[in-house]
C-alpha positions as CSV (number, residue, x, y, z in Angstrom):
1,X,13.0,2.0,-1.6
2,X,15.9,4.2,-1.7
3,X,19.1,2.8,-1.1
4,X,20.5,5.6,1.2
5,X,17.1,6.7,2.9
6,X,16.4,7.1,6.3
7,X,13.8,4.7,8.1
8,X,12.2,3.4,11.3
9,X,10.4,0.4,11.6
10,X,8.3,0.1,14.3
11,X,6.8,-3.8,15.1
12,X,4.4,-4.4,17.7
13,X,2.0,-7.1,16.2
14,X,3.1,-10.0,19.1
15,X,3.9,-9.3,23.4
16,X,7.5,-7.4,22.1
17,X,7.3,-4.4,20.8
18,X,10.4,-3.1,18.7
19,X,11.6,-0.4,16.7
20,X,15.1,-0.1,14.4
21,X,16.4,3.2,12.6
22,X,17.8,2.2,9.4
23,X,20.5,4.0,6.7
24,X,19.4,2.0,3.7
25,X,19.3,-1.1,4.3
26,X,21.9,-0.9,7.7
27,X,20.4,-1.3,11.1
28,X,21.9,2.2,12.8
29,X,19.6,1.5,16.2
30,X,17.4,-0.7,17.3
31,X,15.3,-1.5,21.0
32,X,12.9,-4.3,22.0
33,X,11.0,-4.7,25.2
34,X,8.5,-7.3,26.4
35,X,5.1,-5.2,25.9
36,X,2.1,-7.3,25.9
37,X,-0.4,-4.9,27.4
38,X,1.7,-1.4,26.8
39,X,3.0,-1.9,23.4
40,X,2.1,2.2,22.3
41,X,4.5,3.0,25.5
42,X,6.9,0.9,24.8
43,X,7.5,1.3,20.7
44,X,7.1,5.2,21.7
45,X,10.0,5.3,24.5
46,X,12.0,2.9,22.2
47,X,11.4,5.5,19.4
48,X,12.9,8.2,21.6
49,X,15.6,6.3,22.2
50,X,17.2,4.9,19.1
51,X,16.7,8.4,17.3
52,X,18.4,10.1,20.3
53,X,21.1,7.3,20.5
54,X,21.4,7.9,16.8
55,X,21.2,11.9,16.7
56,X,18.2,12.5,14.6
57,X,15.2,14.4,14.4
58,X,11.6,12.5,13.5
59,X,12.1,15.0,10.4
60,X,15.2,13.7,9.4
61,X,13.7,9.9,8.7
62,X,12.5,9.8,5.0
63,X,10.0,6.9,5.5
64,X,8.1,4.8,8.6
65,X,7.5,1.5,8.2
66,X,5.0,-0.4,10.2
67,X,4.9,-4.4,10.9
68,X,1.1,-4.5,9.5
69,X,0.5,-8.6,10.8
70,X,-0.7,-10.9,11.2
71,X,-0.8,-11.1,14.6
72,X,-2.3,-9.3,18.0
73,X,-5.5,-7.5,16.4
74,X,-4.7,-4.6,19.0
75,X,-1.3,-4.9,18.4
76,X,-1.1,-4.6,14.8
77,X,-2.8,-1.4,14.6
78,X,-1.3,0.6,17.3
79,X,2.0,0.2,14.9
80,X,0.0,0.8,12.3
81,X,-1.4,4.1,13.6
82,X,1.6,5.3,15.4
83,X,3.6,5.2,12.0
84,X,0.4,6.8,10.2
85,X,0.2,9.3,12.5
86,X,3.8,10.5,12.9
87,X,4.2,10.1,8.7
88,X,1.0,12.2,8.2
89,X,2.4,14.7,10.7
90,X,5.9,15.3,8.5
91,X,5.1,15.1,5.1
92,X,6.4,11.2,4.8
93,X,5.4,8.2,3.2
94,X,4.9,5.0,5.0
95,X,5.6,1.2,3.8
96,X,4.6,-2.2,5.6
97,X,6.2,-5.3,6.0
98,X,4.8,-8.5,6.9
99,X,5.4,-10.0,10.9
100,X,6.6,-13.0,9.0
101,X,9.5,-11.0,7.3
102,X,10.2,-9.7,10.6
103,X,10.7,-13.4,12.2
104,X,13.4,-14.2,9.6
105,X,13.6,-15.4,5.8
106,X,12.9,-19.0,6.6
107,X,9.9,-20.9,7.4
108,X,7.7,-18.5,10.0
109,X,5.0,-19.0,12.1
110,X,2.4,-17.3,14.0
111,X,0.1,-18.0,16.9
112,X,-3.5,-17.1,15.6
113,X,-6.0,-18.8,17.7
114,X,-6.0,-21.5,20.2
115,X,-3.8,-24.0,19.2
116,X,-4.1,-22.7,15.4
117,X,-0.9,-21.0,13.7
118,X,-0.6,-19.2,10.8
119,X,2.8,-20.6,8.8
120,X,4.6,-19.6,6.0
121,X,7.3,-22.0,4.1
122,X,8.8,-19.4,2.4
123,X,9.4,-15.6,1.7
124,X,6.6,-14.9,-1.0
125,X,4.4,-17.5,-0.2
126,X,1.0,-17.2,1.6
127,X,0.3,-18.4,4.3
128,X,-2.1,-21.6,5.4
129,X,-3.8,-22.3,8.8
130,X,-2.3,-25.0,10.8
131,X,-2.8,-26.8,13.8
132,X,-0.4,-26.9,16.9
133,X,0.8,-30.7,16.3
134,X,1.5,-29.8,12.3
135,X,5.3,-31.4,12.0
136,X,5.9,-28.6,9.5
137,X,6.4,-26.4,12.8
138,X,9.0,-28.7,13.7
139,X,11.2,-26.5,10.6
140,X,9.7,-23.0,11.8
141,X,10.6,-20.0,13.5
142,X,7.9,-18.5,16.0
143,X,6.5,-18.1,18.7
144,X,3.5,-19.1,21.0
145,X,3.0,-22.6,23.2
146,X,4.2,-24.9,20.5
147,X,7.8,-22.8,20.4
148,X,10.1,-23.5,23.5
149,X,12.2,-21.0,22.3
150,X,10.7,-18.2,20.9
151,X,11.4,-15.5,17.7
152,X,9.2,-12.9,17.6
153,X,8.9,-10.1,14.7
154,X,11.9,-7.7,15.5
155,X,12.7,-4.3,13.6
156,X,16.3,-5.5,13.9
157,X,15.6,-8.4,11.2
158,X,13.8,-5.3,8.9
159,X,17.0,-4.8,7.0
160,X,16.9,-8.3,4.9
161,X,13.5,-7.2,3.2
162,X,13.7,-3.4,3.3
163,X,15.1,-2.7,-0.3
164,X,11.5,-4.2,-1.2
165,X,9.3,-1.8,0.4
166,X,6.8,0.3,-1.5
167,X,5.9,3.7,-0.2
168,X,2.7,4.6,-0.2
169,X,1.2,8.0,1.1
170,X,0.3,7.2,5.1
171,X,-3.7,7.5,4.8
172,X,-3.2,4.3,2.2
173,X,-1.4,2.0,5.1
174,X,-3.9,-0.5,6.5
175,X,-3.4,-3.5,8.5
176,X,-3.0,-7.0,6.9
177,X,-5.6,-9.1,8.6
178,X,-5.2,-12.8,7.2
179,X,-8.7,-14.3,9.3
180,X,-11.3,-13.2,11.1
181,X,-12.0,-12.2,14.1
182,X,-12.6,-14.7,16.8
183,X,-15.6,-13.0,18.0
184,X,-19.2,-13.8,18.5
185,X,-21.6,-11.8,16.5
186,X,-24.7,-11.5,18.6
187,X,-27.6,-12.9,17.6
188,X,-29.7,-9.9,17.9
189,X,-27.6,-6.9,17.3
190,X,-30.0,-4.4,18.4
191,X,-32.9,-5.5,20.6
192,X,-35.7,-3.5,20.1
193,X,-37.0,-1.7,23.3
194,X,-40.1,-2.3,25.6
195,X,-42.3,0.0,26.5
């Protein structure tokens, strides 16, 4: 990406949603706020609120960037779509960044299912299915039950990774799903009616 463009970041793939304006690769503003059932209200005030702290227009970034997972299914795509939408709306292209970027440029993990994480070593590196009482989480940023003290994907931490962003056009963005679902399929998907 350019060196001198304008971004936002918005993440909202785990219970705090965040969003940072950058210059480049300099964080100008950034917000967080715990959001785990509200994260479309919260990225959207916090959007409001770092481009007004940082006098700018929506039309004035030159790409949105949207944390595309893993993490909260829901989550993951209301980021996804709000930085689709608003992109499609100006003219703009979008990029994505991994939630594991976003946690820092060590060892990251990710709370996936009950008592399962998703962990990655290293920047580059994908990621393998572990279980709660793996001691490579002992070397990890994270969050979930296993971490006492939480990190959670921030915009704030965008700027380490950001000169490695593609662009793409903002129909092309899409979610990065690393598992399943944990759903049941039903056994029947359609019973037939009686009569």
């Amino acid at each position: 990406m350019d060196a001198q463009v304008r971004s936002v970041v918005v993440s909202t793939s785990s219970p705090v949603a965040s969003v940072g304006l950058y210059e480049g690769t300099v964080l100008v503003s950034a917000r967080e706020e715990r959001a785990e059932w509200a994260a479309s209200r919260a990225s959207l005030h916090a959007l409001d609120e770092v481009l007004e702290e940082a006098g700018w227009a929506a039309r004035d970034v030159g790409c949105w960037i949207a944390d595309i997972g893993p993490g909260s299914f829901t989550g993951v795509r209301v980021g996804v779509m709000l930085v689709k939408a608003i992109a499609f709306a100006l003219g703009k292209p979008v990029s994505g960044l991994s939630a594991f970027d976003l946690i820092g440029p060590t060892a990251a993990a990710i709370p996936v299912r009950r008592a399962q994480y998703l962990l990655r070593e290293l920047p580059g590196e994908e990621p393998s299915l572990v279980g709660e009482d793996d001691p490579r989480l002992a070397a990890a940023s994270g969050y979930g039950e296993r971490f006492e003290e939480p990190v959670y994907p921030s915009a704030a931490r965008a700027g380490q990774v950001l000169a490695k962003a593609v662009t793409v056009r903002p129909e092309e963005l899409a979610p990065a799903y690393m598992l399943e679902p944990s759903i049941s399929k039903p056994k029947v998907p359609y019973p037939e009616r009686r009569t």
